[in-house]
C-alpha positions in Angstrom: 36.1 11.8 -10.4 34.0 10.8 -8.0 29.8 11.7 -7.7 28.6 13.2 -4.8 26.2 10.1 -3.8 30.1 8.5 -3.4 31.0 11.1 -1.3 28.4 11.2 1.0 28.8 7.6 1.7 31.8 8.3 3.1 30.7 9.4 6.2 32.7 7.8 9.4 30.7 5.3 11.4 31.7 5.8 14.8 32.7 2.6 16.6 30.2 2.2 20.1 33.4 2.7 22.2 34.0 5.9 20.5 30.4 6.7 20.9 30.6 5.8 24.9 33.7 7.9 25.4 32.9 10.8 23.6 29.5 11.2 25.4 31.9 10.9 28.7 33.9 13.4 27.5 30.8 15.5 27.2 29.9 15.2 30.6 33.1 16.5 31.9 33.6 19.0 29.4 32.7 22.5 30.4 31.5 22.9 26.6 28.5 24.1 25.3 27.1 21.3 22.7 27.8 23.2 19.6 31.8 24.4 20.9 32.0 20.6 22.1 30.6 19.5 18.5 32.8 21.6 16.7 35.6 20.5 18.2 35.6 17.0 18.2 34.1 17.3 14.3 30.4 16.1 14.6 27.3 17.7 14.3 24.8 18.8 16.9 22.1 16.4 15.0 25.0 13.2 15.7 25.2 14.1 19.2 21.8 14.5 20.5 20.8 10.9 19.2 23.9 9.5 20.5 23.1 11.4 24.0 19.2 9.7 24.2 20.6 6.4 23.2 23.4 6.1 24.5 23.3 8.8 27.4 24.2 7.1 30.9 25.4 3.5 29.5 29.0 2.2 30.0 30.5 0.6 27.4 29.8 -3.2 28.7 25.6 -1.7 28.9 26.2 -0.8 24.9 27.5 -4.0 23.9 24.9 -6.0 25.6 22.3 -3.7 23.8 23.3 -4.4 20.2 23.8 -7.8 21.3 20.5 -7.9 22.6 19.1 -6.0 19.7 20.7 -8.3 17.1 19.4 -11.9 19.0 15.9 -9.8 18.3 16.3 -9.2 14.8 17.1 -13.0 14.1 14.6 -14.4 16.8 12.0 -12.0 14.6 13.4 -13.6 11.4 13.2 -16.9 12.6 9.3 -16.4 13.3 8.5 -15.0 10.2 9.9 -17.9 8.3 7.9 -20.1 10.7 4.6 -18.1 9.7 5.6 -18.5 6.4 5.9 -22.4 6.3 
């Protein structure tokens, strides 16, 4: 049987593709947020963050962001360690 800390960690990570095309979909759809929501099976609270993020990118735009965002992370790593030497 599984706990309900297991079962919450089951959530679906959405792919950035996904992500991209869903908020496209939006666009066109004539859909309220929560009808749209309901029917693609996320929540309101998913798509709003998504929308600010995400909002007018293509999918090339996204993948240079989390590129971007991950040379960041190790460039910030890489000074720390310097500090720390």
């Amino acid at each position: 049987m599984k706990s309900k800390s297991q079962e919450m960690n089951k959530q679906k990570r959405h792919k950035l593709e996904e992500i991209i095309l869903l908020l496209r979909e939006f666009d066109s759809a004539n859909l309220n947020q929560e009808s749209f929501c309901q029917q693609k099976q996320i929540s309101v609270a998913t798509l709003k963050p998504w929308c600010k993020k995400y909002g007018m990118m293509e999918v090339a735009d996204a993948k240079r962001l989390k590129t971007l965002q991950k040379e960041t992370a190790e460039l910030k790593k890489m000074d720390a360690d310097a500090w720390l030497r």
